[in-house]
C-alpha positions as CSV (number, residue, x, y, z in Angstrom):
1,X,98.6,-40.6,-6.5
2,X,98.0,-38.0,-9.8
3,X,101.8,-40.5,-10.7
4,X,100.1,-43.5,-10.3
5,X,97.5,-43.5,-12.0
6,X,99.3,-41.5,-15.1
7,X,101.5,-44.2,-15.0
8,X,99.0,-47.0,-15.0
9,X,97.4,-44.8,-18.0
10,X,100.8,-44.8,-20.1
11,X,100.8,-49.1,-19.4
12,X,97.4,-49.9,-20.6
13,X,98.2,-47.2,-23.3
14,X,101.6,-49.3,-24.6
15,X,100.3,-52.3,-23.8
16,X,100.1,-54.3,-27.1
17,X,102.3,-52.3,-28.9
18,X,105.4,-53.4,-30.5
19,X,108.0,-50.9,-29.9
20,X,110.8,-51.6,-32.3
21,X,108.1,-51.9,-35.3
22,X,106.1,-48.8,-33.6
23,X,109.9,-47.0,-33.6
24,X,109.9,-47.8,-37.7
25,X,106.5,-46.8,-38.4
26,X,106.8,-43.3,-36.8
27,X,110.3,-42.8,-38.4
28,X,108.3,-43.4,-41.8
29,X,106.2,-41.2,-41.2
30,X,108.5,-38.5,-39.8
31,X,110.4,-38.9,-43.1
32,X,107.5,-38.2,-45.0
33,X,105.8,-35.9,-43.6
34,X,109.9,-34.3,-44.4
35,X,109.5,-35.0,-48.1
36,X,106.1,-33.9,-48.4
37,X,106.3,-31.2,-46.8
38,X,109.0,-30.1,-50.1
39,X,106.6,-31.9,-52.3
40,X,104.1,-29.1,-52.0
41,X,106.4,-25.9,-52.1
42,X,106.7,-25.9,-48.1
43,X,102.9,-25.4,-48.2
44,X,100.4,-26.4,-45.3
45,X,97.2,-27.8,-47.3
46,X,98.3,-31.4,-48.1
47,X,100.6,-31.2,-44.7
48,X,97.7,-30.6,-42.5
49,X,95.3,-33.3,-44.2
50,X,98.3,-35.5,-44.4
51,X,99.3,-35.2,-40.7
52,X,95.0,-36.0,-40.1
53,X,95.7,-38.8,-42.0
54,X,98.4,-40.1,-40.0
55,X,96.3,-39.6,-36.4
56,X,93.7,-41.2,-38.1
57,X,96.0,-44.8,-38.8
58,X,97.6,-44.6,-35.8
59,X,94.4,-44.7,-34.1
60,X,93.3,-48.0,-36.4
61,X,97.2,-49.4,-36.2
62,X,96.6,-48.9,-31.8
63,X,92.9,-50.8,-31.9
64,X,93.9,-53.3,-34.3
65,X,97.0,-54.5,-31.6
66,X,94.1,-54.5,-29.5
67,X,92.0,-57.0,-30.6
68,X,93.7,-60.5,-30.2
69,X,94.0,-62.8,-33.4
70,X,91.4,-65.5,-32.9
71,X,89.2,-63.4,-33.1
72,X,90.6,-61.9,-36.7
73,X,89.9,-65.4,-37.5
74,X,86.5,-65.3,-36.6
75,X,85.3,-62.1,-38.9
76,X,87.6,-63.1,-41.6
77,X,85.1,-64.8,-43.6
78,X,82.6,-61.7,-43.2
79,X,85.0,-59.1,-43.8
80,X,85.9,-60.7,-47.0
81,X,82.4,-61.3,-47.7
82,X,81.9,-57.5,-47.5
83,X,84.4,-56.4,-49.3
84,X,83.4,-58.6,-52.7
85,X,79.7,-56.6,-51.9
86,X,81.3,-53.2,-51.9
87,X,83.5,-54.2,-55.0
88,X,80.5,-55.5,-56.8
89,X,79.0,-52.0,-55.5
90,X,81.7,-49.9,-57.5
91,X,81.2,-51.6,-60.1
92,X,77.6,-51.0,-60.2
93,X,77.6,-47.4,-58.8
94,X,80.8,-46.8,-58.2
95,X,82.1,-42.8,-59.2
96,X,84.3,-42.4,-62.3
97,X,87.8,-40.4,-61.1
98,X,90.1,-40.0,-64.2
99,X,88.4,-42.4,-66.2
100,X,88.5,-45.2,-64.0
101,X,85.6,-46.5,-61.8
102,X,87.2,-47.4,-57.9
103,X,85.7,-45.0,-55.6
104,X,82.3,-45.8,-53.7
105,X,80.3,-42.8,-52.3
106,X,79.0,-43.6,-49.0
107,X,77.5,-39.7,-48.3
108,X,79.8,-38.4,-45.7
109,X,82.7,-39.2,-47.6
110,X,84.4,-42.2,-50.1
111,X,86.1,-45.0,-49.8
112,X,88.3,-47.0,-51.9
113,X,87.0,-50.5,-51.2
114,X,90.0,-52.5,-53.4
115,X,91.9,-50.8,-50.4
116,X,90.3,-53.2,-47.9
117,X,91.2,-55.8,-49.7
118,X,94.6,-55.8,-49.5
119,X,94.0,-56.9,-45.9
120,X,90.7,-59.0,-46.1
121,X,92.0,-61.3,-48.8
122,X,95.0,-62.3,-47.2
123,X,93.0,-62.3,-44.0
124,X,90.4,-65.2,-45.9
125,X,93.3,-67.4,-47.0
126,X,95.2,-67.6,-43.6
127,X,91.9,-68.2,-42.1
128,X,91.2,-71.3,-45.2
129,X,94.9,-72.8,-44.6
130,X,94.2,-73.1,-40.9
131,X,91.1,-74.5,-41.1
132,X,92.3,-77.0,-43.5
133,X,95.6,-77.4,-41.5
134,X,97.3,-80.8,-41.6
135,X,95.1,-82.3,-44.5
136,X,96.4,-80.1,-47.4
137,X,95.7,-81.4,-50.9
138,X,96.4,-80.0,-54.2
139,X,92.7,-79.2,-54.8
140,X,92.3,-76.6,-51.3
141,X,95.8,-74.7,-53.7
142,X,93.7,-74.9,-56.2
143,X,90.7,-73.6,-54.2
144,X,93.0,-70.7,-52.8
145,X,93.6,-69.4,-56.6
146,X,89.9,-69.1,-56.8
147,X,89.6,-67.6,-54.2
148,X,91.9,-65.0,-54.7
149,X,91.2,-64.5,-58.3
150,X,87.5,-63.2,-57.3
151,X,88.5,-59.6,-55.8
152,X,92.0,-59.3,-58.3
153,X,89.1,-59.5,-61.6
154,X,86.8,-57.1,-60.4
155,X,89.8,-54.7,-59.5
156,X,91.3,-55.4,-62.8
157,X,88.0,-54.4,-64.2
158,X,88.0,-50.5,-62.5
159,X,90.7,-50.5,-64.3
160,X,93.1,-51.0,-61.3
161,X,96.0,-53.0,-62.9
162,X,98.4,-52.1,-59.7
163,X,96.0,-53.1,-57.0
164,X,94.9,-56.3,-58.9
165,X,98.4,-57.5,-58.9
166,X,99.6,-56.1,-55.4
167,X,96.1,-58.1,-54.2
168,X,97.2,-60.9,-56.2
169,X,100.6,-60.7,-54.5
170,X,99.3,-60.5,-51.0
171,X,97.0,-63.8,-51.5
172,X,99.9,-65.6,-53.3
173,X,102.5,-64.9,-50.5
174,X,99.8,-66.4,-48.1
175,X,99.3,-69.5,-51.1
176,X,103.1,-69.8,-50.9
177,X,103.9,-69.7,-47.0
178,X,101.1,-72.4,-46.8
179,X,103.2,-74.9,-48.7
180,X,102.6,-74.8,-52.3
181,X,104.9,-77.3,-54.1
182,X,107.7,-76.0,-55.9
183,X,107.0,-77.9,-58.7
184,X,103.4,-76.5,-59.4
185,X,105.3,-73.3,-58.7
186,X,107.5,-73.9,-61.8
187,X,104.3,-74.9,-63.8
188,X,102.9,-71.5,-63.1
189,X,106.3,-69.4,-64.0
190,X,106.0,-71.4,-67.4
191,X,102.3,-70.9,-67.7
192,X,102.7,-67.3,-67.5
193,X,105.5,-67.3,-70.0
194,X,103.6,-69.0,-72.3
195,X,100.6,-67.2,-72.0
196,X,102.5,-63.7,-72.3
197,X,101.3,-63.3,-75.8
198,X,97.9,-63.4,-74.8
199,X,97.9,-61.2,-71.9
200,X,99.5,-58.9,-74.0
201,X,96.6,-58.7,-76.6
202,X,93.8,-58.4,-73.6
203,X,95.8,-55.6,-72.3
204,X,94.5,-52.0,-72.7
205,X,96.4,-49.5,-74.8
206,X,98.0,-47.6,-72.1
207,X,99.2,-50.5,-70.2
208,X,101.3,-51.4,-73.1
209,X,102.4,-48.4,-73.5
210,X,103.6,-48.0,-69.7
211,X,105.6,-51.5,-70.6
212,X,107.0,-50.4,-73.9
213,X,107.9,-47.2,-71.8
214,X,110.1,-49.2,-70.0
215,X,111.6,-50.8,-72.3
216,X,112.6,-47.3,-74.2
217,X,111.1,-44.1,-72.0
218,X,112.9,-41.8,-74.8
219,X,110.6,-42.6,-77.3
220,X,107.9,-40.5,-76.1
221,X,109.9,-38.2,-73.9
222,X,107.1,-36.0,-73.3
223,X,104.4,-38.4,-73.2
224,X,104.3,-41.7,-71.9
225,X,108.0,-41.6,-70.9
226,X,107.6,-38.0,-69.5
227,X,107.4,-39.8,-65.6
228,X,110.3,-41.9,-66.1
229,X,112.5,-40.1,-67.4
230,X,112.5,-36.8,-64.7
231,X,112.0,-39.0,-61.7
232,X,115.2,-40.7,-62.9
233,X,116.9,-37.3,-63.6
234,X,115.9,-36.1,-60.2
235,X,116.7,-39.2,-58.3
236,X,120.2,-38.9,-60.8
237,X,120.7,-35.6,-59.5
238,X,120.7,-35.5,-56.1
239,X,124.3,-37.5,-56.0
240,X,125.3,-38.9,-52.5
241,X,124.4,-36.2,-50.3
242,X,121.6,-34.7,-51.9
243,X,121.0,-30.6,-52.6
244,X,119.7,-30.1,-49.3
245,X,115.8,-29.9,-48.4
246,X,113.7,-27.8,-49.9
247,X,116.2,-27.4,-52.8
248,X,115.1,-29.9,-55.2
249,X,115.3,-28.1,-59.2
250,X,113.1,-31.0,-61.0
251,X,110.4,-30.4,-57.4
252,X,110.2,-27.2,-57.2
253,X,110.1,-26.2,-60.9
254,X,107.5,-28.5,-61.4
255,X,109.0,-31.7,-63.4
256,X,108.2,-34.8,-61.5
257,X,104.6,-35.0,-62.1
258,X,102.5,-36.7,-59.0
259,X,105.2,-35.6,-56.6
260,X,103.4,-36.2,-53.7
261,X,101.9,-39.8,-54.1
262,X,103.4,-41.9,-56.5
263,X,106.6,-40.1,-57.6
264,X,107.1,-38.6,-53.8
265,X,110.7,-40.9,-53.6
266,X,112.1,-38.6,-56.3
267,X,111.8,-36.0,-54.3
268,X,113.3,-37.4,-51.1
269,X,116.2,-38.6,-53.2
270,X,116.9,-35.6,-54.8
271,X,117.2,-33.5,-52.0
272,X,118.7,-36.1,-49.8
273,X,121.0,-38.0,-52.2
274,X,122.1,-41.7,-51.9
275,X,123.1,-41.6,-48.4
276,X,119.4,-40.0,-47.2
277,X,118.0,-43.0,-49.6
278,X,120.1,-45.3,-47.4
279,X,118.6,-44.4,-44.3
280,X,114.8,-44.9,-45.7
281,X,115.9,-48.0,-47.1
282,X,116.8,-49.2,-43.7
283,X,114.0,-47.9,-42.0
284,X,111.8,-49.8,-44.9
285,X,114.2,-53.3,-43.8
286,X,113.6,-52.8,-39.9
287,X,109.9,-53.1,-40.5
288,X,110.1,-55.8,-43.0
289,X,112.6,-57.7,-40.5
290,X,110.5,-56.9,-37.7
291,X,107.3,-58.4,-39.6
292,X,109.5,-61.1,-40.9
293,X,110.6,-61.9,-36.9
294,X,106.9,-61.5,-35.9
295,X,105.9,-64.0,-38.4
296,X,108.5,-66.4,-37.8
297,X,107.6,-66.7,-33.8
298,X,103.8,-66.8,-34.4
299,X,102.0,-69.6,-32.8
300,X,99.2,-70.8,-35.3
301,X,99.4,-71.2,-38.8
302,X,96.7,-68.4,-39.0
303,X,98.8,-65.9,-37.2
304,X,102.3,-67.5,-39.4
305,X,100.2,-66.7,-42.6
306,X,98.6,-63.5,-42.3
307,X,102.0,-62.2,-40.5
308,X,104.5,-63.1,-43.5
309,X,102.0,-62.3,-46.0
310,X,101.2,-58.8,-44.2
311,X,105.0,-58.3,-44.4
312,X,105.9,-59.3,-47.7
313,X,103.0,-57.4,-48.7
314,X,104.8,-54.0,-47.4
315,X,108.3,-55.2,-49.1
316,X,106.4,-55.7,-52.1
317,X,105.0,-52.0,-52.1
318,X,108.1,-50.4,-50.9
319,X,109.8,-52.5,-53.6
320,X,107.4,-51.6,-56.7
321,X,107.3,-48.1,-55.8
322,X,111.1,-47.7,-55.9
323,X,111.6,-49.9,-59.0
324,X,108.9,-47.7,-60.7
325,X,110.6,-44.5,-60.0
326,X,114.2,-45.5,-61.0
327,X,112.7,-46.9,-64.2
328,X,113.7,-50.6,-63.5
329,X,109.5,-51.5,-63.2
330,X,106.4,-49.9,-65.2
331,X,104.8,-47.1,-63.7
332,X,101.8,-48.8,-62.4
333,X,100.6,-45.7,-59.5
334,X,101.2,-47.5,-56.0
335,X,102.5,-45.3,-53.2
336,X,105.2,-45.7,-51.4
337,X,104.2,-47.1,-48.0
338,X,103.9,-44.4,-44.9
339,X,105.6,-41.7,-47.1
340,X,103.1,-41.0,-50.1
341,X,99.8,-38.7,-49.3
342,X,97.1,-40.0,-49.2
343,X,94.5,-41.7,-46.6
344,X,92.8,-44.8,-47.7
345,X,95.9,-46.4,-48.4
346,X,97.9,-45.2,-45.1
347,X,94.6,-46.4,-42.9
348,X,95.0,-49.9,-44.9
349,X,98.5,-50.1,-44.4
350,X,98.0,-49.2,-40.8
351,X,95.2,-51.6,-40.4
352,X,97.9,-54.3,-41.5
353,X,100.7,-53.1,-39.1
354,X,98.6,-53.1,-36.2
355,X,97.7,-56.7,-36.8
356,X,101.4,-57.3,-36.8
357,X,101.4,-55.9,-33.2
358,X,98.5,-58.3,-32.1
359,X,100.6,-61.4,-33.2
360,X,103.5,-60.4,-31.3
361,X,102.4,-59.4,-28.5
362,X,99.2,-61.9,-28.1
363,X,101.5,-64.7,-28.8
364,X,102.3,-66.1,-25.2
365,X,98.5,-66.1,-24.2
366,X,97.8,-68.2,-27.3
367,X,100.9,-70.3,-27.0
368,X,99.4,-70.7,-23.0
């Protein structure tokens, strides 16, 4: 009887869970919690708050499969709506960490409300497109940009240049996967071309500098170029097998700055080599081809959108993080997804994951 009923437990525990994407997400995790673990000199303070962190978005990754997508589409206009409010909030009152304004006291702790975002804006479009399905015209595109452009300012105004454009990102895969012509596609890539010299003189001074870094890290070796150049000599260094865990010269003398967050894949490859950075990469592709999978067997254009978007969302972090440690992107501080320390953003790309799971696994009830 005591079987039965732990058995019936374990079902209604699993149920709406994907198990090949679950299987990726926990591998992740595993393999950070490995590299972090290095990150700070085999100590317990960030592992303990880290490993919190993880119960924490696994228990907002197991209620988001929970709750079925229509009605995702019913709060997506409100959720939006509240996160613009608690943007507009940090921008009022936010708290000033490092010289830039993004964190928003609430009194038993602080959030990061851009964080949010990176769900609730891609949520708003799918939930636009659908509405609007079958009579698209160029001005609901056009619309859309708005749209978008509303949270990505007031980010870009923290100063949050990485968010804005991962934000931006999100929104425009959603844009995209809705149907956007190629041709104003085109018009945009030239736009943005054109308008380079521009952007570049409404930059601030640092983010130039982080793109003339780039460009040449060696001319200020122990400035601006300082985080280029030692990830790159740790990531160098490690060869194809690595020098074994915990063994990591440029970690554990202290040379790749931010170690734990945004720099944290220097460290894995370092003392894992190419071969270890082979492996994450294809636990980082069985999660995107999952998502991808997911996306391509959803039933609604709502559930199409907010799935590919979701997933190209994750590429796209995995993607800049990398780039931005081997030195072929500017270092623009976003984490690498599931593996960097930190909470807001493992809860948000949780949050985003779990939907995933709802898609799947709600699909023949909605296709029914």
């Amino acid at each position: 009887m005591i079987a039965y009923y732990l058995r019936r437990a374990g079902r209604a525990f699993a149920a709406n869970i994907d198990g090949p994407l679950l299987g990726g997400v926990l591998l992740l995790m595993a393999a950070g919690l490995v590299a972090l673990y290095s990150a700070s000199n085999a100590g317990w303070g960030r592992m303990s708050g880290q490993i919190i962190n993880m119960l924490v978005a696994l228990t907002v990754l197991w209620v988001a499969a929970k709750v079925p997508p229509h009605y995702l589409m019913r709060i997506a206009v409100p959720v939006f709506a509240v996160g613009i409010v608690l943007l507009i909030a940090v921008a009022l009152r936010g708290e000033v960490v490092n010289g830039a304004r993004r964190w928003l006291n609430i009194g038993i702790t602080r959030i990061q409300p851009s964080e949010l975002m990176k769900i609730a804006a891609p949520l708003m479009l799918a939930w636009y497109f659908h509405r609007y399905e079958g009579t698209l015209k160029l001005r609901n595109f056009a619309l859309a940009g708005l749209i978008l452009m509303v949270p990505a300012v007031l980010i870009l105004r923290q100063p949050d240049l990485g968010t804005a454009l991962l934000i931006l990102g999100s929104g425009g895969f959603v844009i995209f996967l809705a149907g956007l012509p190629w041709k104003i596609i085109a018009g945009f890539a030239l736009a943005a071309l054109a308008s380079a010299p521009v952007v570049w003189s409404m930059m601030r001074g640092y983010q130039r500098q982080r793109v003339l870094t780039l460009l040449d890290p060696s001319q200020d070796p122990l400035g601006a170029g300082y985080h280029t150049i030692q990830a790159g000599i740790a990531v160098g260094s490690g060869g194809w097998t690595g020098k074994g865990w915990l063994n990591g010269t440029q970690t554990h003398l202290d040379f790749i700055p931010e170690r734990t967050t945004d720099f944290i894949f220097a460290v894995y490859a370092e003392e894992f080599g190419l071969l270890g950075s082979l492996v994450l990469l294809a636990l980082f592709l069985l999660v995107i081809f999952r998502g991808l999978m997911i996306a391509a067997n959803a039933p609604t254009t709502f559930t199409r959108l907010l799935a590919g978007a979701i997933t190209m969302s994750f590429f796209t972090y995995a993607f800049v993080n990398m780039g931005m440690v081997i030195g072929i992107l500017p270092v623009v501080g976003v984490p690498l997804p599931l593996i960097s320390y930190g909470g807001t953003s493992l809860v948000s790309l949780c949050l985003g994951l779990g939907i995933l799971m709802s898609i799947q696994t709600h699909r023949k009830l909605m296709n029914s």
